[in-house]
N, CA, C and O of each residue as an XYZ file, in Angstrom:
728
protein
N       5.835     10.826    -15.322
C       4.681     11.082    -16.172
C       3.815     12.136    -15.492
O       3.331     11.834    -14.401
N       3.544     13.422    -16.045
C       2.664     14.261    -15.877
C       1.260     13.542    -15.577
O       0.891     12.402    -15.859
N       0.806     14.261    -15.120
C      -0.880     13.622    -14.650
C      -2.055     13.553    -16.221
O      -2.731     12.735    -16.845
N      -1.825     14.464    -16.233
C      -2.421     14.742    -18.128
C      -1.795     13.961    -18.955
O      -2.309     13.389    -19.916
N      -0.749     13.913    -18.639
C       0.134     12.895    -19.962
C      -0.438     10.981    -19.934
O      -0.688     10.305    -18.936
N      -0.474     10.695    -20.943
C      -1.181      9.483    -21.498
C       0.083      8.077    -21.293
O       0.017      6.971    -20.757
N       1.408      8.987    -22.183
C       2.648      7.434    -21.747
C       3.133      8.355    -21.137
O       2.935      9.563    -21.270
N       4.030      7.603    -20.189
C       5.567      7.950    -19.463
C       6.647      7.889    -20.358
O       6.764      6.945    -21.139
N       7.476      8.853    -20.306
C       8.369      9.827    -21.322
C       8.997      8.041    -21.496
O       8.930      7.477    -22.588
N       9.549      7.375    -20.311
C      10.621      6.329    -20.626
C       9.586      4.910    -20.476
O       8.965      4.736    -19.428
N       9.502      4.160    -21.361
C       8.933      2.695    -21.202
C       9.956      1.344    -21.974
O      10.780      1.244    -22.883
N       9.309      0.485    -20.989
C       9.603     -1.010    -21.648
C       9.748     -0.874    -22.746
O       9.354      0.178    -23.251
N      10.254     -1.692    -23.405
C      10.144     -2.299    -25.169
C       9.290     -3.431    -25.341
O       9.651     -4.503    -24.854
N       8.199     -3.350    -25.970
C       7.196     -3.864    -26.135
C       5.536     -3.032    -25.922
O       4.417     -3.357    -26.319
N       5.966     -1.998    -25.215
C       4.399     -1.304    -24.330
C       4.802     -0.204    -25.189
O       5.935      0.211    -25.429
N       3.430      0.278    -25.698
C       3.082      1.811    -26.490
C       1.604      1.996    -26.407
O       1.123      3.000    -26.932
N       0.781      1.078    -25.765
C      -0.509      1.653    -24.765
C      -0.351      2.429    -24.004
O       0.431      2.467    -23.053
N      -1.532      3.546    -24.570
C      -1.651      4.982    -23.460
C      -2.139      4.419    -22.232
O      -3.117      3.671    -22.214
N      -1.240      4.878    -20.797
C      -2.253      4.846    -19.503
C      -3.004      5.868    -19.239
O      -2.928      7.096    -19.284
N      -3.970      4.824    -18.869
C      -5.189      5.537    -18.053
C      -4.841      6.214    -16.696
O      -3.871      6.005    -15.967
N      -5.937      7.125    -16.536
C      -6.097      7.325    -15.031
C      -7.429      7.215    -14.239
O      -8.460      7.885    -14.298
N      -7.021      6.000    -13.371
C      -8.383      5.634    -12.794
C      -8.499      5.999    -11.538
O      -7.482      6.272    -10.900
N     -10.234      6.097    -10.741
C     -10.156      6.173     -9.658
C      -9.582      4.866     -8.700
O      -9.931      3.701     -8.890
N      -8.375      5.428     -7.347
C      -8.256      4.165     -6.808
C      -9.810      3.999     -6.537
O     -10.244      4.132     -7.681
N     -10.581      3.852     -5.969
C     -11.719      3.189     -5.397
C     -12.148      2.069     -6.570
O     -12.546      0.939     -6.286
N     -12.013      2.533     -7.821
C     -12.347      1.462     -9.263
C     -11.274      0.549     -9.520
O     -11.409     -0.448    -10.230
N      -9.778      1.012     -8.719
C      -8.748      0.020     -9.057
C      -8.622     -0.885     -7.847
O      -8.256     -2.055     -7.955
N      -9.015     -0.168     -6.398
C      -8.602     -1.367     -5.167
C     -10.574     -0.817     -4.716
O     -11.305      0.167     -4.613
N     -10.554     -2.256     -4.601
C     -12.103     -2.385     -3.436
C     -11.562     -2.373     -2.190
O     -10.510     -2.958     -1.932
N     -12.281     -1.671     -1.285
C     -12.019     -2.336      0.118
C     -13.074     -2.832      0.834
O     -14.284     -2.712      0.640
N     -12.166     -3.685      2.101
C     -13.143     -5.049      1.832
C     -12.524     -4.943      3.576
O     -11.441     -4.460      3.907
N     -13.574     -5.549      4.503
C     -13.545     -5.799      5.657
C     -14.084     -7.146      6.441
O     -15.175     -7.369      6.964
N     -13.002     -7.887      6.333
C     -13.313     -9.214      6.917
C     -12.978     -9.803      7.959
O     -11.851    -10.281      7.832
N     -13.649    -10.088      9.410
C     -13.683     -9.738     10.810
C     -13.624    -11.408     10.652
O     -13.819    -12.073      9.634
N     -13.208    -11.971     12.343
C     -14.108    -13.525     12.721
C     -12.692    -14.228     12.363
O     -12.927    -15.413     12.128
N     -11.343    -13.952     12.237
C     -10.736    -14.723     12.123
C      -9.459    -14.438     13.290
O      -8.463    -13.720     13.198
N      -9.840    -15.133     14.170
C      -8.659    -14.493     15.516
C      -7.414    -16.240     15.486
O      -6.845    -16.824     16.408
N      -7.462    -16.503     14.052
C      -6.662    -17.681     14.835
C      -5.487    -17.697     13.678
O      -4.635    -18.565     13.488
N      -5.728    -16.362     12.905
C      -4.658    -16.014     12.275
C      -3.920    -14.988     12.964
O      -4.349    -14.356     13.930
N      -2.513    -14.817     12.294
C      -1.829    -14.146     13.653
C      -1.926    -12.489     13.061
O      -2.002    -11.964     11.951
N      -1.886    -12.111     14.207
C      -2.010    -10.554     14.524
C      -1.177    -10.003     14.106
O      -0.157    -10.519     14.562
N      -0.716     -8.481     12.884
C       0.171     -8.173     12.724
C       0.420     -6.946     12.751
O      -0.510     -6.139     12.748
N       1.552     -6.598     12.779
C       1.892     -4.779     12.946
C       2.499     -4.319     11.626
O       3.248     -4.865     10.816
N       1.982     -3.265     11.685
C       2.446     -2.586     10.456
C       3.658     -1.796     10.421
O       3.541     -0.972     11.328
N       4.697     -1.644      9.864
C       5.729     -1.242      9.607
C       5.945     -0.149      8.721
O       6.273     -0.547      7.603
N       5.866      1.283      8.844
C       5.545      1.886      7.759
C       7.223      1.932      7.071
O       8.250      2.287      7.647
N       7.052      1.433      5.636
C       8.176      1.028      4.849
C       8.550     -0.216      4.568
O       9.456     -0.673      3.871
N       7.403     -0.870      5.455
C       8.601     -2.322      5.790
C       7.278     -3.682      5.752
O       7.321     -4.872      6.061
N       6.408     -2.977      5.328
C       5.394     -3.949      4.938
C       4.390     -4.467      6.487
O       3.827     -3.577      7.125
N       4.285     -5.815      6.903
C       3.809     -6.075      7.976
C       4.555     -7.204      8.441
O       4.971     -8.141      7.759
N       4.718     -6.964     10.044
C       5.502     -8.366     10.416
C       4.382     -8.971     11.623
O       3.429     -8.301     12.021
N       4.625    -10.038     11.997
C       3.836    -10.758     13.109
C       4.084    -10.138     14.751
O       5.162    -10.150     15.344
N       2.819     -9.624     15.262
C       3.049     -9.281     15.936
C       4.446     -9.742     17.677
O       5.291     -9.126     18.328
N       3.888    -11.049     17.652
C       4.684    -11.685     18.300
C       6.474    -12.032     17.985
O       7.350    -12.517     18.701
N       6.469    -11.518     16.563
C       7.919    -11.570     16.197
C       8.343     -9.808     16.137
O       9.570     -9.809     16.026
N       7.960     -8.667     16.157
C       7.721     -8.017     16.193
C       8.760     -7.092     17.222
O       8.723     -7.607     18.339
N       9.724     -5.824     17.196
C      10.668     -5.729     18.326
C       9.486     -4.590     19.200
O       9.409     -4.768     20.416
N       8.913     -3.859     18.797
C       7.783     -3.450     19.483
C       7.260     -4.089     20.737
O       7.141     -5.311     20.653
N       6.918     -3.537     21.893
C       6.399     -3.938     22.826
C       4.943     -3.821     22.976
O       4.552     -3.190     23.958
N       3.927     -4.402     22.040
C       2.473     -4.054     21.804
C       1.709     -4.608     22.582
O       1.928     -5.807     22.752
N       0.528     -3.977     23.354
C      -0.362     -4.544     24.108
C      -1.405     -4.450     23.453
O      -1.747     -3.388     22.932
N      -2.205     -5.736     23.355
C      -3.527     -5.602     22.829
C      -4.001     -7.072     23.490
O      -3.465     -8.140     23.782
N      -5.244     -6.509     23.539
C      -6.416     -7.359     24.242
C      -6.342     -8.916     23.000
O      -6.617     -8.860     21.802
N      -5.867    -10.248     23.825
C      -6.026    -11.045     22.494
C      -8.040    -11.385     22.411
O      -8.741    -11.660     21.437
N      -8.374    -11.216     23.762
C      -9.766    -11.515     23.468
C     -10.829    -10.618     22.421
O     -11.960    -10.965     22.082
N      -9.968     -9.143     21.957
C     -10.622     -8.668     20.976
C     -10.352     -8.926     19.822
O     -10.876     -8.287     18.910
N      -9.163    -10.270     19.514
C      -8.947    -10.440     17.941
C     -10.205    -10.628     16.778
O     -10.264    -10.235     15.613
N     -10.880    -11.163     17.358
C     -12.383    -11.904     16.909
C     -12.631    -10.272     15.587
O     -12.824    -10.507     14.394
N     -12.586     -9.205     15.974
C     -13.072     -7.882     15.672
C     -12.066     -7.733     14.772
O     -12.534     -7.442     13.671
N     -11.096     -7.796     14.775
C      -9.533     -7.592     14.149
C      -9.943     -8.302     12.380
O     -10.403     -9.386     12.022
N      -9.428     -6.868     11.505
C      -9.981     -6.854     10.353
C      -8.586     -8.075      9.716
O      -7.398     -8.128     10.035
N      -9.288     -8.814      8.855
C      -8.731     -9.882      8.155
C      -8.150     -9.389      6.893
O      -8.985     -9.054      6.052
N      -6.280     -9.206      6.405
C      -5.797     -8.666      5.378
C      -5.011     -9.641      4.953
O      -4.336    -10.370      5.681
N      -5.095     -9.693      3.454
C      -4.481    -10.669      2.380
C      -3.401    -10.058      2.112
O      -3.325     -8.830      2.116
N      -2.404    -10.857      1.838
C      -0.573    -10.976      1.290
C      -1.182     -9.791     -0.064
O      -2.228     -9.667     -0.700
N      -0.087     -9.211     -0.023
C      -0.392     -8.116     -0.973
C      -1.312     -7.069     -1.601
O      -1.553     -6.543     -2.688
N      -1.710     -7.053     -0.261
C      -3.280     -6.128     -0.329
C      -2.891     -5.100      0.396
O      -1.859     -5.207      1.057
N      -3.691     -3.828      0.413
C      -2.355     -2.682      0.730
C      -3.658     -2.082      2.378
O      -4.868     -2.241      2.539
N      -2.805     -1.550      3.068
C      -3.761     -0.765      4.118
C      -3.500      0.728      4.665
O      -2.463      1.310      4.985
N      -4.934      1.137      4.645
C      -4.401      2.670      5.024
C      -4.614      2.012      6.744
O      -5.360      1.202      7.293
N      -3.654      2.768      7.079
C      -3.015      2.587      8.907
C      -2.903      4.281      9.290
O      -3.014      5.225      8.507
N      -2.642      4.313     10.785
C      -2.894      5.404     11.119
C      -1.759      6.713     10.637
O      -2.068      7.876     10.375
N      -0.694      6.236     10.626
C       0.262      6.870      9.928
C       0.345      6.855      8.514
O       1.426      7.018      7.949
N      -0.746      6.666      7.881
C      -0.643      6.812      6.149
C      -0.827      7.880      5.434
O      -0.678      7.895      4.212
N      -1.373      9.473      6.548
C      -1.427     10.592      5.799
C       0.395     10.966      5.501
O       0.477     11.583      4.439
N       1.351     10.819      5.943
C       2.827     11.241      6.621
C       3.428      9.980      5.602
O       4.287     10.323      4.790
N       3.014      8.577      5.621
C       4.174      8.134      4.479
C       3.590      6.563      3.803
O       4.045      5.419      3.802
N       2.185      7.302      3.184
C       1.640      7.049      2.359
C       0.538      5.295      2.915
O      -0.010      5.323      4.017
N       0.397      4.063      2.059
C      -0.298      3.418      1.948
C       0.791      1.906      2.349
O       1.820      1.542      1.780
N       0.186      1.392      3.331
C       1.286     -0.139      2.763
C       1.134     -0.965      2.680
O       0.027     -1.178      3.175
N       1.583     -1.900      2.286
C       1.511     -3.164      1.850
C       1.460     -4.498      2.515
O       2.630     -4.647      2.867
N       0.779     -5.596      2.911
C       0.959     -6.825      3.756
C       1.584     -7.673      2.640
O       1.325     -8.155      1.537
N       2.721     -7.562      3.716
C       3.505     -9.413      3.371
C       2.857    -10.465      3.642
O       3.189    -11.447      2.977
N       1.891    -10.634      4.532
C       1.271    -11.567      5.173
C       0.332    -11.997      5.094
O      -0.492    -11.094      5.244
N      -0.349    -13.329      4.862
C      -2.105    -13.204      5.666
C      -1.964    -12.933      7.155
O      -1.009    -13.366      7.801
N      -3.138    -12.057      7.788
C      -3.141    -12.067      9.032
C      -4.219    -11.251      9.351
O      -5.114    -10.927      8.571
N      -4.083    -10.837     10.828
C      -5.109     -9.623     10.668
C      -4.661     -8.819     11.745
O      -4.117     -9.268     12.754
N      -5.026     -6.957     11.393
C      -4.984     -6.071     11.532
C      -5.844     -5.281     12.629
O      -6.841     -5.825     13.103
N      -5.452     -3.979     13.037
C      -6.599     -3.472     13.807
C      -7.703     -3.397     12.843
O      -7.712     -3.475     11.615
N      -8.753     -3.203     13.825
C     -10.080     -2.449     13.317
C     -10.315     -1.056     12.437
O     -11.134     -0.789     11.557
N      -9.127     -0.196     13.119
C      -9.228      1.094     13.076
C      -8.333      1.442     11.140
O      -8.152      2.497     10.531
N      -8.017      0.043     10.792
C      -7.591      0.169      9.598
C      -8.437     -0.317      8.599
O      -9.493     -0.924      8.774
N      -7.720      0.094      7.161
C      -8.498     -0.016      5.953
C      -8.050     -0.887      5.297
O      -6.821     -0.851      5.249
N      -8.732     -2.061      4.490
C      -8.311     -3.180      3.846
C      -8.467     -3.019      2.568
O      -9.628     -2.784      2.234
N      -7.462     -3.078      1.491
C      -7.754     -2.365      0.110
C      -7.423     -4.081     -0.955
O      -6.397     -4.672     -0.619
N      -7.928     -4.476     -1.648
C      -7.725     -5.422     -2.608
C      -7.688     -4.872     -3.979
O      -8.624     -4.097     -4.172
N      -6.828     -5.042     -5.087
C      -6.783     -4.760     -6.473
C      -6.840     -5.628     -7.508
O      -5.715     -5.995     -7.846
N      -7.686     -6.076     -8.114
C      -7.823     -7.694     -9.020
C      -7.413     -6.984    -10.407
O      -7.688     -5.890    -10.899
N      -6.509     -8.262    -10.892
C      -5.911     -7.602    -12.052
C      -4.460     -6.657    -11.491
O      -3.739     -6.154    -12.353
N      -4.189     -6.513    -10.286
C      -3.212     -5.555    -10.118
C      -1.842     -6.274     -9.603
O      -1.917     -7.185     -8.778
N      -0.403     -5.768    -10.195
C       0.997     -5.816     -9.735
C       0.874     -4.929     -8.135
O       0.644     -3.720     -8.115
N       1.061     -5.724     -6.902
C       0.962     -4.917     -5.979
C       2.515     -3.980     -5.745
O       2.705     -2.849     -5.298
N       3.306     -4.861     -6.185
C       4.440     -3.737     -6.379
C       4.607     -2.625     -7.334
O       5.414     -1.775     -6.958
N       4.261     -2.498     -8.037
C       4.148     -1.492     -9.145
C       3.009     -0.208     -8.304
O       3.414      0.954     -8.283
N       2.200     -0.407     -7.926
C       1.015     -0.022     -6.799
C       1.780      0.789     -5.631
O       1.512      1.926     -5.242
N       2.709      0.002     -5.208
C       3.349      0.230     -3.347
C       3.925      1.327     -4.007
O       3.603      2.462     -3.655
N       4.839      1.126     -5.037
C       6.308      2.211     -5.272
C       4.905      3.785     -5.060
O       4.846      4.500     -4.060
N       4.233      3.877     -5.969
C       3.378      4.940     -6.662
C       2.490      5.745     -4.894
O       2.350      6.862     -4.398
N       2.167      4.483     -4.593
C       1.439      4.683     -2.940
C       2.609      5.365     -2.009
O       2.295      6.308     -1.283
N       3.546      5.029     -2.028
C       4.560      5.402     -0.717
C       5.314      7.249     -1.943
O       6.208      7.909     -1.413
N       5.047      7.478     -2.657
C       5.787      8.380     -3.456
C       5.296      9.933     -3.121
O       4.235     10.504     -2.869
N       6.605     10.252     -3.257
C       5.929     11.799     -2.548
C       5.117     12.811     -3.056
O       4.886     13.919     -2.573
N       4.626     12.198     -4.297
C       3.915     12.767     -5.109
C       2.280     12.723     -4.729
O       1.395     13.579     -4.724
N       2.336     11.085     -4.368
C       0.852     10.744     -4.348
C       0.566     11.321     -2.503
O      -0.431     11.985     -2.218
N       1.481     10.971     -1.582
C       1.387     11.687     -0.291
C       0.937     13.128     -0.057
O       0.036     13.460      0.713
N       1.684     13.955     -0.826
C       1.890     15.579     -0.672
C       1.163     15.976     -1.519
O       0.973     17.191     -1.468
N       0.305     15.070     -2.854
C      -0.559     16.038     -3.854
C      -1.856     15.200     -3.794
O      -2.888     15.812     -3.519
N      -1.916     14.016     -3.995
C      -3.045     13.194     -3.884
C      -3.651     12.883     -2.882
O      -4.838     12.563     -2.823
N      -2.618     12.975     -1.712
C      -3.336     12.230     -0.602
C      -3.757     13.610      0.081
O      -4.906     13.940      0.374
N      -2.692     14.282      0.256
C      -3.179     15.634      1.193
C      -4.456     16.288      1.298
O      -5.090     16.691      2.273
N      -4.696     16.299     -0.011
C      -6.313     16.828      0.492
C      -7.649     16.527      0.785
O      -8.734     17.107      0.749
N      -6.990     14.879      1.237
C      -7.957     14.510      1.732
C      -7.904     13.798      3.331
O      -8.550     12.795      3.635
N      -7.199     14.379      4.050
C      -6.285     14.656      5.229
C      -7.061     15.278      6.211
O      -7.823     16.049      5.629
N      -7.203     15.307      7.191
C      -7.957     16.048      7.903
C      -7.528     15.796      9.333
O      -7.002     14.715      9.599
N      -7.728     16.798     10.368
C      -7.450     17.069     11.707
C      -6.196     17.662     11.908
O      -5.541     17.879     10.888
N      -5.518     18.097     13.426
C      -3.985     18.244     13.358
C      -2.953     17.239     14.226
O      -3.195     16.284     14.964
N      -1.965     17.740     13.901
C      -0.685     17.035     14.530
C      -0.850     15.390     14.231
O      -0.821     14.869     13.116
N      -1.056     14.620     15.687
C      -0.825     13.338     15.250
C      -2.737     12.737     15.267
O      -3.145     11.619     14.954
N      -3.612     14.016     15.771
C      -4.748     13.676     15.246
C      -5.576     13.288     14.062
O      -6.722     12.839     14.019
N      -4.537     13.629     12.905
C      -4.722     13.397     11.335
C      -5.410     12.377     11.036
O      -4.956     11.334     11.507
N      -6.602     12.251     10.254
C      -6.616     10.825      9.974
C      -7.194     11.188      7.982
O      -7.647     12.250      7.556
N      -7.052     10.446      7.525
C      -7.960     10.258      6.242
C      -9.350     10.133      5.627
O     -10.171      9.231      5.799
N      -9.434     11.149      4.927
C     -11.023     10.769      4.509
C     -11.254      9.476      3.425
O     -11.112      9.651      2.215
N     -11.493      8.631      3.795
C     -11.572      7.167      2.991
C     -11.886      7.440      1.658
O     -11.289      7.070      0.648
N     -13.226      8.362      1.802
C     -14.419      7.953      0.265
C     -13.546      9.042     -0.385
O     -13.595      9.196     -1.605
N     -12.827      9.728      0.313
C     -12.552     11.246     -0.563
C     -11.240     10.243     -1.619
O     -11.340     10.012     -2.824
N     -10.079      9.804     -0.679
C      -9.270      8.849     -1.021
C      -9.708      8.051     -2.465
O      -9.059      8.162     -3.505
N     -10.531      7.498     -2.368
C     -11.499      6.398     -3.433
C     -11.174      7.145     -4.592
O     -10.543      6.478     -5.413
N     -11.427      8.430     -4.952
C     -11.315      9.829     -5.696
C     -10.151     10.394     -6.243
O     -10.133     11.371     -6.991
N      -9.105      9.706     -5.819
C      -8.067      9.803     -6.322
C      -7.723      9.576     -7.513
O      -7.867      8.354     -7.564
N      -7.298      9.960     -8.711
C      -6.929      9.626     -9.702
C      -5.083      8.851     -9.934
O      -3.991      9.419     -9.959
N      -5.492      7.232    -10.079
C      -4.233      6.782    -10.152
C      -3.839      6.334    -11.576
O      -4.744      6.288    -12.409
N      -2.594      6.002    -11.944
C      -2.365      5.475    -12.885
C      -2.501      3.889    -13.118
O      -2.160      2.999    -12.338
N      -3.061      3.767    -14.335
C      -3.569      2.351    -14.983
C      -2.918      1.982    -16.215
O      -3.152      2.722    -17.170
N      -2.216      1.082    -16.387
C      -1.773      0.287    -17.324
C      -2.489     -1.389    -17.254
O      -3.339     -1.860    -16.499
N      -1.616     -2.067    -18.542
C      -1.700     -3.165    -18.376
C      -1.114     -4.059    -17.689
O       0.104     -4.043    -17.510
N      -2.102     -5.192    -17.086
C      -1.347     -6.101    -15.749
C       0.293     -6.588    -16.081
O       1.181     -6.398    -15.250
N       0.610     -7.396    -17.734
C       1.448     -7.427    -17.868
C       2.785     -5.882    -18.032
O       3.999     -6.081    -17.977
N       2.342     -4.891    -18.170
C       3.670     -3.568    -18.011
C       3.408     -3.380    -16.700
O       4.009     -2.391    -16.282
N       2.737     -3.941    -15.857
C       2.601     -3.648    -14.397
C       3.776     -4.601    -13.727
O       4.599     -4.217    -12.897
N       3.679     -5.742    -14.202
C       4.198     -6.806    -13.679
C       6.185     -6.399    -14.066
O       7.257     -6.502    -13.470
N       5.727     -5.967    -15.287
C       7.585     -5.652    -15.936
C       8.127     -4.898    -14.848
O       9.120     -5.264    -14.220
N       7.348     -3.624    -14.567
C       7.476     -2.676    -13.920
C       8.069     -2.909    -12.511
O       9.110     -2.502    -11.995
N       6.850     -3.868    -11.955
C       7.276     -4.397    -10.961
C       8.565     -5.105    -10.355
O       9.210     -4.847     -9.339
N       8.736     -6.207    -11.445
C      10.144     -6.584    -11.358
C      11.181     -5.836    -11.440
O      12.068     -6.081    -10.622
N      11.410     -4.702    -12.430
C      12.647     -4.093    -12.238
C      12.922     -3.372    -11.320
O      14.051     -2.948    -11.069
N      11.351     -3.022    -10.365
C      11.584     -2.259     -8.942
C      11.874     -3.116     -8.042
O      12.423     -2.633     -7.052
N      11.657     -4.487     -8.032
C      12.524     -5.550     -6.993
C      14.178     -5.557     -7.481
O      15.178     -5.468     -6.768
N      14.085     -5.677     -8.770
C      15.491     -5.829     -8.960
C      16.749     -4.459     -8.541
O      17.969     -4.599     -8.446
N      15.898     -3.129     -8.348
C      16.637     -2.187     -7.906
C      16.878     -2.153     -6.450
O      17.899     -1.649     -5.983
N      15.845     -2.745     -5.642
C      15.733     -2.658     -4.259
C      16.687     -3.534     -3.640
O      17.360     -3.340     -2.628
N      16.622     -4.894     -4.684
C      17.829     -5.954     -4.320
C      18.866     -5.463     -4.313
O      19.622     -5.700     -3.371
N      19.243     -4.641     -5.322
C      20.592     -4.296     -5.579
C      21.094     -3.543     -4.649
O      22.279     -3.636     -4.330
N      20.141     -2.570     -4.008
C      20.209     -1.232     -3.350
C      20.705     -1.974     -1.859
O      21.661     -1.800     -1.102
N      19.909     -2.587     -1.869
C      19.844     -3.940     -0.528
C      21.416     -4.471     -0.645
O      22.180     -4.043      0.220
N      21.887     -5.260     -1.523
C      23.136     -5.629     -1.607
C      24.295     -4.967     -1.766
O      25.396     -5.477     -1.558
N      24.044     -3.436     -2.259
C      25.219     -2.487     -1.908
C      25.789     -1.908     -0.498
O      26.914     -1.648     -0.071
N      24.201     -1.818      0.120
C      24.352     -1.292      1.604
C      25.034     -2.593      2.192
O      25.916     -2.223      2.967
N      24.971     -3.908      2.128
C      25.213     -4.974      3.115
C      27.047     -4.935      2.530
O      27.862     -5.377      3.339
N      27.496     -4.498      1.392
C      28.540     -4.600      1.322
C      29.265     -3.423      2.343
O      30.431     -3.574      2.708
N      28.505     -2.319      2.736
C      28.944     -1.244      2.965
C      29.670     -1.352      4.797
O      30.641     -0.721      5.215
N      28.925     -2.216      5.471
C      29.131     -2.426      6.426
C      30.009     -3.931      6.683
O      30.312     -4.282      7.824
């Protein structure tokens, strides 16, 4: 779907509501909730959602006496992390909590999978996100409020949810071809 364009050329059967395009900042709030160090600490995986730090093949050092500070993120709530100008926005599998130095995004009313595919896409990375990018090399970081400003696509929760499922059901599949492969 073109950015101007209202439907996507191919849809469900049942959906013929035009989407919107909203600002993310009007579709995900972000929200920063500190004081919980007795949930477990997690690392972010870019692609791969978040795993527990302690299960984790990474060798991470962090102070546990600074968890207290360590921002508090909900199962399917998405975070910009330091590597999110390079491959986009991601997603927690988990409750747990996160560095400080990250962004906690919530969407009410929202399919977080339908969300992830659109966030990690090289469209929204290289045209949406880029210009609001700033510094060089691995100094890069994101301008948050500029981010907020983004114009994303909005449908309804239920064609979100359709949507969603048939992108699990491709990933499964994709998932179960490779495991045959080896």
């Amino acid at each position: 779907m073109a950015i101007n364009d209202q439907k996507p050329a191919i849809r469900f059967q049942g959906f013929t509501d035009a989407w919107e395009q909203r600002k993310l900042g009007h579709v995900f709030v972000e929200y920063s909730e500190k004081g919980h160090p007795e949930l477990p600490a997690l690392t972010i995986i870019q692609g791969g959602g978040t795993v527990r730090r302690d299960e984790s093949e990474r060798s991470l050092q962090y102070d546990k006496a600074s968890l207290a500070n360590y921002k508090m993120v909900n199962a399917e709530d998405f975070i910009v992390h330091l590597r999110s100008f390079e491959g986009g926005l991601e997603k927690a599998t988990t409750l747990g909590i996160i560095s400080p130095a990250y962004h906690t995004f919530h969407g009410e009313g929202t399919d977080s999978r339908f969300y992830y595919s659109y966030f990690r896409s090289k469209r929204f990375i290289e045209q949406d996100l880029k210009p609001h990018v700033y510094g060089i090399r691995d100094g890069r970081s994101i301008d948050i409020e500029g981010m907020k400003t983004i114009e994303i696509p909005w449908t309804s929760y239920t064609e979100q949810q359709v949507i969603g499922n048939y992108i699990d059901t491709m990933d499964n599949l994709i998932t179960l071809h490779q495991r045959k492969q080896f």
